[in-house]
C-alpha positions as a Markdown table, in Angstrom:
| # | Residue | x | y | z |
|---|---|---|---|---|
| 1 | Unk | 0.0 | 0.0 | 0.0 |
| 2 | Unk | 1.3 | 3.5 | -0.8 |
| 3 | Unk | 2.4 | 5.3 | 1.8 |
| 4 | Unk | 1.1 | 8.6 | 3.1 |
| 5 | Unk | 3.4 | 10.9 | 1.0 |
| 6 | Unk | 2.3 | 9.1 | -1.9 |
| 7 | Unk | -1.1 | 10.0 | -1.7 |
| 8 | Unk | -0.3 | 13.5 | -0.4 |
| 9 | Unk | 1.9 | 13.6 | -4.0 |
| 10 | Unk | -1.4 | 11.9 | -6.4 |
| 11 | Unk | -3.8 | 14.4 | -3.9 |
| 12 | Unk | -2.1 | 17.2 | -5.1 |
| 13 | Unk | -1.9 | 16.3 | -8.6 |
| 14 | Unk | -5.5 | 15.5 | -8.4 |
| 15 | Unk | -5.7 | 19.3 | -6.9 |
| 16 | Unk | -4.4 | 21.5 | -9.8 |
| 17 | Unk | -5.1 | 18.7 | -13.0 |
| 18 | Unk | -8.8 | 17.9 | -12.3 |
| 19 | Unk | -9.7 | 20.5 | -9.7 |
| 20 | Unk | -7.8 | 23.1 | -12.0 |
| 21 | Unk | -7.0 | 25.3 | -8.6 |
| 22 | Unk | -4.1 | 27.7 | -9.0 |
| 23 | Unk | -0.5 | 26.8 | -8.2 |
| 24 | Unk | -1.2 | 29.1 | -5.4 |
| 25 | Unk | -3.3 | 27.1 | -3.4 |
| 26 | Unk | -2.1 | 23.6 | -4.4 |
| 27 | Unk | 1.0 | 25.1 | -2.5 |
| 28 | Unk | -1.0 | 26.2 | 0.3 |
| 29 | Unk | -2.4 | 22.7 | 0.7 |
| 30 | Unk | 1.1 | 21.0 | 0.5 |
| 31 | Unk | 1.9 | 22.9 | 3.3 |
| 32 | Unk | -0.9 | 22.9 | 5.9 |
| 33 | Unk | -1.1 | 19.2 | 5.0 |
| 34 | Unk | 3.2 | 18.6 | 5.5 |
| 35 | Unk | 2.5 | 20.2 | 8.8 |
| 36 | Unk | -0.5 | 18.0 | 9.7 |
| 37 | Unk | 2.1 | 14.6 | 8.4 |
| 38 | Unk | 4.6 | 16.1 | 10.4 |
| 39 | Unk | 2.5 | 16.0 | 13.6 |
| 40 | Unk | 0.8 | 12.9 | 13.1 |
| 41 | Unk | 4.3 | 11.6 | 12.9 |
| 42 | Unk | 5.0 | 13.1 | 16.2 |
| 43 | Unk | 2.2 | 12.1 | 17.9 |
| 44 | Unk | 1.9 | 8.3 | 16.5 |
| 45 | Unk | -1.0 | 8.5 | 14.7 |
| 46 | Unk | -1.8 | 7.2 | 11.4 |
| 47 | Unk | -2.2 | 10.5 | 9.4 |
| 48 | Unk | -4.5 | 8.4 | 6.7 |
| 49 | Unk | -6.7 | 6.8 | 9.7 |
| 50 | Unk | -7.0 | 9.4 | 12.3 |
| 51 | Unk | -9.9 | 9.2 | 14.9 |
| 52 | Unk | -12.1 | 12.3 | 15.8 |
| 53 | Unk | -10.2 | 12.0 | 18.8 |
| 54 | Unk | -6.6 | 12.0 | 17.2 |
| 55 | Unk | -8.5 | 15.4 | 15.0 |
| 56 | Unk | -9.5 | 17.5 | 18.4 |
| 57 | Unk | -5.9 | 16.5 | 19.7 |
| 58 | Unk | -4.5 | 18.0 | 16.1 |
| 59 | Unk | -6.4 | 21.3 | 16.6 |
| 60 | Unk | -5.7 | 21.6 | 20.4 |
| 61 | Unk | -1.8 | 21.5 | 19.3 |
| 62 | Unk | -2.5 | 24.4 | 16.9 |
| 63 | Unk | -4.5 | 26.1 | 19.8 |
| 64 | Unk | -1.4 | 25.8 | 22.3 |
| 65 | Unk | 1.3 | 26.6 | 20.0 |
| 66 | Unk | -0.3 | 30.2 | 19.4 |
| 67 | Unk | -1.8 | 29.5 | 15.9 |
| 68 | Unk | -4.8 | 32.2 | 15.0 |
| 69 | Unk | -8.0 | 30.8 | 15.0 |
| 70 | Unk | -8.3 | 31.1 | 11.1 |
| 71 | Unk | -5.1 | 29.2 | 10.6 |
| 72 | Unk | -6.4 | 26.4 | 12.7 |
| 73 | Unk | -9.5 | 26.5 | 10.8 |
| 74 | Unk | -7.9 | 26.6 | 7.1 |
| 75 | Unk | -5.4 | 23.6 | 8.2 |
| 76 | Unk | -8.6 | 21.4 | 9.7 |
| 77 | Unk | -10.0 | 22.5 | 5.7 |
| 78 | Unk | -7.1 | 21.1 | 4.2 |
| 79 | Unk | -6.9 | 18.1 | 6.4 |
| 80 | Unk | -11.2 | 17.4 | 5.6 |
| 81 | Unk | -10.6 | 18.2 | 1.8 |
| 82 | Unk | -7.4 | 15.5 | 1.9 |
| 83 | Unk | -9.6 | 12.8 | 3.8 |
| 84 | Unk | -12.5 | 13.1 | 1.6 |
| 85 | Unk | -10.2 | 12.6 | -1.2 |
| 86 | Unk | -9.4 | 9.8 | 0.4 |
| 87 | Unk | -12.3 | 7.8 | 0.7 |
| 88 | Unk | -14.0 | 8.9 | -2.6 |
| 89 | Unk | -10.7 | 6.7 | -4.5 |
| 90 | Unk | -11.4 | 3.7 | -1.6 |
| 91 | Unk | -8.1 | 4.2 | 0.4 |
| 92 | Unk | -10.2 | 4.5 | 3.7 |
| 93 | Unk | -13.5 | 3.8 | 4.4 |
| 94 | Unk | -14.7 | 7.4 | 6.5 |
| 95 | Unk | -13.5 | 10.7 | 7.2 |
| 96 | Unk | -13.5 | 11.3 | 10.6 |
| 97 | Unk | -13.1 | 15.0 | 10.1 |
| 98 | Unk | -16.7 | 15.4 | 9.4 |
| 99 | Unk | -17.5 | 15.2 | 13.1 |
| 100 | Unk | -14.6 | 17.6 | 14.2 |
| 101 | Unk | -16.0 | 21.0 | 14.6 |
| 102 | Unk | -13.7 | 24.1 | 13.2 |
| 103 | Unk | -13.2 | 27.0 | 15.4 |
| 104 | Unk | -15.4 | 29.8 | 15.3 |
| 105 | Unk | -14.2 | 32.8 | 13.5 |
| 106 | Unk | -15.2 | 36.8 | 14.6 |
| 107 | Unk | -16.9 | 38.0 | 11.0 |
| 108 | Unk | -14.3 | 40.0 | 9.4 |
| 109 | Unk | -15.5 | 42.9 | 7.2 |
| 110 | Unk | -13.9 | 43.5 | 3.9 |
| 111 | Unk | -12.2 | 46.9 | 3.9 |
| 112 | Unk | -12.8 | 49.6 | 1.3 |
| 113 | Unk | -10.3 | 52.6 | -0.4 |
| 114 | Unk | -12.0 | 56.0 | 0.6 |
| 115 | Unk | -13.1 | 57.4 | -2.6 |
| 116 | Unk | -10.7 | 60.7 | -2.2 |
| 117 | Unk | -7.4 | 57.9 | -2.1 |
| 118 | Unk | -9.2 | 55.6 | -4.8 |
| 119 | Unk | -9.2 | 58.8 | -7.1 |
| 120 | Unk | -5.9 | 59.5 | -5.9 |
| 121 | Unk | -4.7 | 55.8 | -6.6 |
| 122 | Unk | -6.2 | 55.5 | -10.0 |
| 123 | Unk | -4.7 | 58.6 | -11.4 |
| 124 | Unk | -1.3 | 57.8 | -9.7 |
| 125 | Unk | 0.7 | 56.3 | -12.3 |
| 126 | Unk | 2.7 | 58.4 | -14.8 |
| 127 | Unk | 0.6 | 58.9 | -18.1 |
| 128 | Unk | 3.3 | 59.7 | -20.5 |
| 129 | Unk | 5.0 | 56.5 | -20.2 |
| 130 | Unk | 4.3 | 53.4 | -21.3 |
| 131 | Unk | 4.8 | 51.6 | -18.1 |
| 132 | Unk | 2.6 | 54.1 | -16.9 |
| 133 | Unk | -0.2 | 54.1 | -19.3 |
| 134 | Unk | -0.3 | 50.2 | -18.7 |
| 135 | Unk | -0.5 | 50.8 | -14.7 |
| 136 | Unk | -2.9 | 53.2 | -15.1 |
| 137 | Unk | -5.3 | 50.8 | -17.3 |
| 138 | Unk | -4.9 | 48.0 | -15.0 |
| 139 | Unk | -5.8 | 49.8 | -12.1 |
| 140 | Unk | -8.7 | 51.1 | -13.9 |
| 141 | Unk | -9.7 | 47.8 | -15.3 |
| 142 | Unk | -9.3 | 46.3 | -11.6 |
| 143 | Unk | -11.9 | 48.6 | -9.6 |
| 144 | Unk | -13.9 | 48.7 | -13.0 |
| 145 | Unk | -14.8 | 44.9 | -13.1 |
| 146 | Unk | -14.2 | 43.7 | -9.9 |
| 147 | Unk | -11.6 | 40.9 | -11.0 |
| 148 | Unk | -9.1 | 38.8 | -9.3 |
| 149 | Unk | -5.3 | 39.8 | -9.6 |
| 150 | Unk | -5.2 | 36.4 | -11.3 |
| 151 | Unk | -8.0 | 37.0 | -13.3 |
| 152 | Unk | -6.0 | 40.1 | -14.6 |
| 153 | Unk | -2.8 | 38.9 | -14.9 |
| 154 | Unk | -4.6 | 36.0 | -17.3 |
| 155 | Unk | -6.4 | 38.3 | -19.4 |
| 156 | Unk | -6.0 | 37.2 | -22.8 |
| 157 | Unk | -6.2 | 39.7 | -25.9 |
| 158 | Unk | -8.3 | 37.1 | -28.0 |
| 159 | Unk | -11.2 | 37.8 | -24.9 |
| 160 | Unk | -11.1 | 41.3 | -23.9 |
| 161 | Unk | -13.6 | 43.1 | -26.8 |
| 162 | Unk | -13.6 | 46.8 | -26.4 |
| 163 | Unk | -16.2 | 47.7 | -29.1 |
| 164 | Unk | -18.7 | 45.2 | -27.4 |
| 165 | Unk | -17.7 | 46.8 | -24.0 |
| 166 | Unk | -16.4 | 43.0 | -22.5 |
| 167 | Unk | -13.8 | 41.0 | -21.2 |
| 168 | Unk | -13.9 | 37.0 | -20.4 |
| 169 | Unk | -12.0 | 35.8 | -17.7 |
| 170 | Unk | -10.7 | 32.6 | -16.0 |
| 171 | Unk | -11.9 | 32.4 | -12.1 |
| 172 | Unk | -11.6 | 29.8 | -9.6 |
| 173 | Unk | -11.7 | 26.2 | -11.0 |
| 174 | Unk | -10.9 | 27.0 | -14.2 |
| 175 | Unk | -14.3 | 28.7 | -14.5 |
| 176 | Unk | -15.1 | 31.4 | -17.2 |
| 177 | Unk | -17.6 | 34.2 | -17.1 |
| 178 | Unk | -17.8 | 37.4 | -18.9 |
| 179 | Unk | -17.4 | 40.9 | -17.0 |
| 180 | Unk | -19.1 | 44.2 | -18.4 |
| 181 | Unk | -16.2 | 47.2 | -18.9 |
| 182 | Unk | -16.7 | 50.4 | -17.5 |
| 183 | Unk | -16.0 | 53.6 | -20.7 |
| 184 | Unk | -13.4 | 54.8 | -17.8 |
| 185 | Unk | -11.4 | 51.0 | -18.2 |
| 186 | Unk | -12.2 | 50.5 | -21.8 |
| 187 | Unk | -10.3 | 54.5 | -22.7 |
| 188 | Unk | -8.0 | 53.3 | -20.6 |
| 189 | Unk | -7.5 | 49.7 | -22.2 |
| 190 | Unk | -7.7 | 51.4 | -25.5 |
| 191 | Unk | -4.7 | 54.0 | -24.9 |
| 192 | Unk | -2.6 | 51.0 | -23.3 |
| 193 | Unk | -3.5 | 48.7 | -26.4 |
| 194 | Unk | -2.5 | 51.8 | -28.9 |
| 195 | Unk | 0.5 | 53.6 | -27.2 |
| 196 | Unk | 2.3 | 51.3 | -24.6 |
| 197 | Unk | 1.4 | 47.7 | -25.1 |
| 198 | Unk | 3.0 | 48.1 | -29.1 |
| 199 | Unk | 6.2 | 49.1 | -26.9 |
| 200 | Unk | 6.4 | 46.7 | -24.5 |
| 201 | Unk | 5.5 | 43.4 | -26.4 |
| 202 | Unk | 9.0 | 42.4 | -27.9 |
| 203 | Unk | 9.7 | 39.3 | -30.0 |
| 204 | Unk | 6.8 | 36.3 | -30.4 |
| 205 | Unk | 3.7 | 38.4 | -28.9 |
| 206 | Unk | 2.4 | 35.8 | -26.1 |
| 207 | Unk | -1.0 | 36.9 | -26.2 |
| 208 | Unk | -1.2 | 37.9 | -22.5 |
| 209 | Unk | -3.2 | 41.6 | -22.2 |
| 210 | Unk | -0.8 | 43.4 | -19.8 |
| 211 | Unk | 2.7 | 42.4 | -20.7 |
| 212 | Unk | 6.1 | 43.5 | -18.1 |
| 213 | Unk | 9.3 | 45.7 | -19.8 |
| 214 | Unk | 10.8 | 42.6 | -20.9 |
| 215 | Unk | 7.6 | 41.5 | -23.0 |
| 216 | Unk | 6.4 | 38.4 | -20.5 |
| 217 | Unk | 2.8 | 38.4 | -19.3 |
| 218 | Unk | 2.7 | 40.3 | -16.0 |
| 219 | Unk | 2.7 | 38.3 | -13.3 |
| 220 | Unk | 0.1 | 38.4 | -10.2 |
| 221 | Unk | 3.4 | 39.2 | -7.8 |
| 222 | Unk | 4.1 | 42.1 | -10.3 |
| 223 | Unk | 0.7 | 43.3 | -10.3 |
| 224 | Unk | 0.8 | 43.5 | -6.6 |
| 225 | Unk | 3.9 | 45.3 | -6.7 |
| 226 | Unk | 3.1 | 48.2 | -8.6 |
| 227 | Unk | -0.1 | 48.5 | -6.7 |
| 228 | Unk | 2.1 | 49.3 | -3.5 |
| 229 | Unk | 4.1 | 51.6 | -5.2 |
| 230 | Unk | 1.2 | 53.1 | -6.9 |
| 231 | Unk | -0.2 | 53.3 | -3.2 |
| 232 | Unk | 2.7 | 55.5 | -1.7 |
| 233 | Unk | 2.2 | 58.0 | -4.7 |
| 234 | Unk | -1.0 | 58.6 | -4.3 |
| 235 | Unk | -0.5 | 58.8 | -0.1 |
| 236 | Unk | -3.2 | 55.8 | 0.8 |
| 237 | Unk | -3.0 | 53.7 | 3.4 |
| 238 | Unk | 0.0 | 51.2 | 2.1 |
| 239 | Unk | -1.8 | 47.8 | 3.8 |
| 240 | Unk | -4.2 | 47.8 | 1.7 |
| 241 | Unk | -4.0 | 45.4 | -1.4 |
| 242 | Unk | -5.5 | 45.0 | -5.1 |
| 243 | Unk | -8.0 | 42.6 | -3.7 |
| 244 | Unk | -9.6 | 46.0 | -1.5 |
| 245 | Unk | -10.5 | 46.9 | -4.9 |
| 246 | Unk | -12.9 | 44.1 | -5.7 |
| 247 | Unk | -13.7 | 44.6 | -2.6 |
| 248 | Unk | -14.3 | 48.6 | -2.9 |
| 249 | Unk | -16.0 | 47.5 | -6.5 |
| 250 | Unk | -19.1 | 45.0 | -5.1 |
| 251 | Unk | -19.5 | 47.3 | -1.9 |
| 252 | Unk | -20.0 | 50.7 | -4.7 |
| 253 | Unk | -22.1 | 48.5 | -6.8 |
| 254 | Unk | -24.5 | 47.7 | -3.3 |
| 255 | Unk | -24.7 | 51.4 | -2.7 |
| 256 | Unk | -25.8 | 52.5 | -5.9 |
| 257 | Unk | -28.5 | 49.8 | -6.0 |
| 258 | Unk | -27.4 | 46.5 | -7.5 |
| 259 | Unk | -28.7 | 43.8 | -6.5 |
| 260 | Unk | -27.0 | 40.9 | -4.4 |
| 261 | Unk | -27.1 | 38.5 | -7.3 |
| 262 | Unk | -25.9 | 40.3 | -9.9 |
| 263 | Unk | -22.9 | 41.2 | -7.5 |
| 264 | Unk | -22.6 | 37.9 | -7.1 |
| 265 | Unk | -22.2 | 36.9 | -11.1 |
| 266 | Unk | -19.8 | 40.0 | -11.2 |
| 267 | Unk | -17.6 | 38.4 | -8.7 |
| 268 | Unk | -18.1 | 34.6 | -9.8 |
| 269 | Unk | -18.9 | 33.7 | -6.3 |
| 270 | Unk | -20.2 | 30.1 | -6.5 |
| 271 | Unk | -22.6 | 31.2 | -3.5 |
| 272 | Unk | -24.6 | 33.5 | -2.1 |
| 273 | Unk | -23.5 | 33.5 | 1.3 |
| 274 | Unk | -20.0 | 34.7 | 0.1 |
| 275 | Unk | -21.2 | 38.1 | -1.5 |
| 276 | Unk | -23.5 | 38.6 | 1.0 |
| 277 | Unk | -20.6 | 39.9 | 3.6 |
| 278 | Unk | -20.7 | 43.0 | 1.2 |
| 279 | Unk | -24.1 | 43.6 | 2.5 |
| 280 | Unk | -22.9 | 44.3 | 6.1 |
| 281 | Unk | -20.5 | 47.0 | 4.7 |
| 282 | Unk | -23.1 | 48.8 | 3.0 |
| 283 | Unk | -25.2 | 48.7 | 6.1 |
| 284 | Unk | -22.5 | 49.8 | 8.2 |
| 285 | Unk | -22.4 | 52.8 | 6.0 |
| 286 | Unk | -26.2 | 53.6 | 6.3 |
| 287 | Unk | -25.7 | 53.4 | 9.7 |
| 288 | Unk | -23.3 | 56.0 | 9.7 |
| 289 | Unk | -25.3 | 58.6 | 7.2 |
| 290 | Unk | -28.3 | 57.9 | 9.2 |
| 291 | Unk | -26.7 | 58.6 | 12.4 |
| 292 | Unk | -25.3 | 62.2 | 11.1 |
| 293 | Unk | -28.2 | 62.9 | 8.9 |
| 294 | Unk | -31.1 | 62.2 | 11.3 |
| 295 | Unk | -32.6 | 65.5 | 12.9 |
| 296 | Unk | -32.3 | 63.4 | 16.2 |
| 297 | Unk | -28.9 | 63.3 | 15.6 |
């Protein structure tokens, strides 16, 4: 019989060629689940066979050694995504995890850019250049539709259409949909397209939308990079990252009146209850205008 490695190894595989998650978060399962090995090994327990028990002991470690609450609850994740893997190709016979109850997390809200530093931020990079002109239409394009960093960075020419106002993008397991462009992103797009992206592209065009100096497709690292810098230019808060706009884009489309379902086919949330977190920042912001604006007040 294979041991646990083994299946860890075919898991992953199984992860990123039928799953089609990101390389991302394959490597973020390797890890929490080396850890998990790693303990299991420790502790003598049979990391493919654990008992409930051997589970709450797992999670109790994680609790003493100082591990925050959503760590411990991502790692037990990991370990219940591994052991249903597990008995759906017939190498054990239950998952045990089922019963093991994750820790329960304070609701988190997703933060926002002011709209004085998101104006700031948008108009920060240089417009004269073509480095520049590129930043300037991905940042646009990023508040504009609401995409991933990863959905971004795999833009491909052949599905962005500018006269049609649209762009088709690859989400989460390997799952297309098609955005709407805002005129500010598709001017934007258009000026990049004309005056920067002919400079940049060198040798065999590789077909990627935003392109670095040297002519590769931008990576998501990159991306994130000149976000930052972008950032300090335009004097915003430098913690926040490219993902505040998605979230600054669903929690602007709440408060002018979209609905919650059309958020969510914006986003590609697979459900509800995800986009529905936006819902308690746009309340949180009624509150606020209702509190100031009241004549009670």
């Amino acid at each position: 019989m294979p041991d646990v490695s083994e299946h860890l190894d075919a898991f992953l595989v199984h992860l990123s060629a039928e799953r089609g998650l990101s390389p991302h978060t394959v490597r973020a399962y390797a890890s929490d689940l080396a850890r998990y090995i790693e303990w299991a090994e420790r502790s003598s327990v049979d990391a493919l066979e654990p008992t409930h028990r051997d589970l709450r002991r797992y999670l109790a470690y994680l609790d003493r050694a100082g591990y925050a609450r959503r760590t411990v609850a991502r790692r037990l994740a990991s370990v219940r995504t591994f052991m249903g893997y597990l008995v759906d190709e017939g190498v054990v016979s239950s998952d045990p995890s089922r019963v093991v109850s994750a820790p329960k997390l304070p609701r988190r809200l997703p933060s926002v850019v002011p709209k004085d530093a998101l104006r700031a931020l948008l108009d920060a990079p240089d417009a004269d250049t073509p480095v520049g002109i590129r930043d300037r239409a991905i940042l646009e394009t990023l508040y504009a539709t609401g995409i991933r960093v990863s959905e971004l960075a795999g833009l491909r020419l052949e599905r962005l259409d500018l006269r049609s106002g649209s762009a088709t993008v690859m989400g989460k397991g390997s799952k297309e949909r098609m955005v709407p462009l805002h005129p500010f992103a598709i001017a934007r797009l258009r000026d990049y397209l004309n005056r920067s992206r002919t400079v940049l592209v060198k040798g065999a065009d590789p077909g990627a939308v935003f392109l670095s100096t040297r002519g590769n497709p931008l990576s998501t690292d990159a991306i994130r990079r000149l976000f930052k810098r972008h950032l300090t230019t335009a004097g915003a808060v430098t913690s926040l990252s490219p993902h505040t706009l998605r979230h600054t884009f669903a929690t602007h489309l709440l408060e002018g009146g979209a609905d919650l379902r059309t958020v969510q086919e914006l986003l590609g949330h697979v459900a509800l209850s995800t986009t529905q977190i936006y819902t308690h920042v746009s309340m949180r912001r009624l509150q606020d205008v209702h509190r100031r604006a009241h004549p009670r007040a």
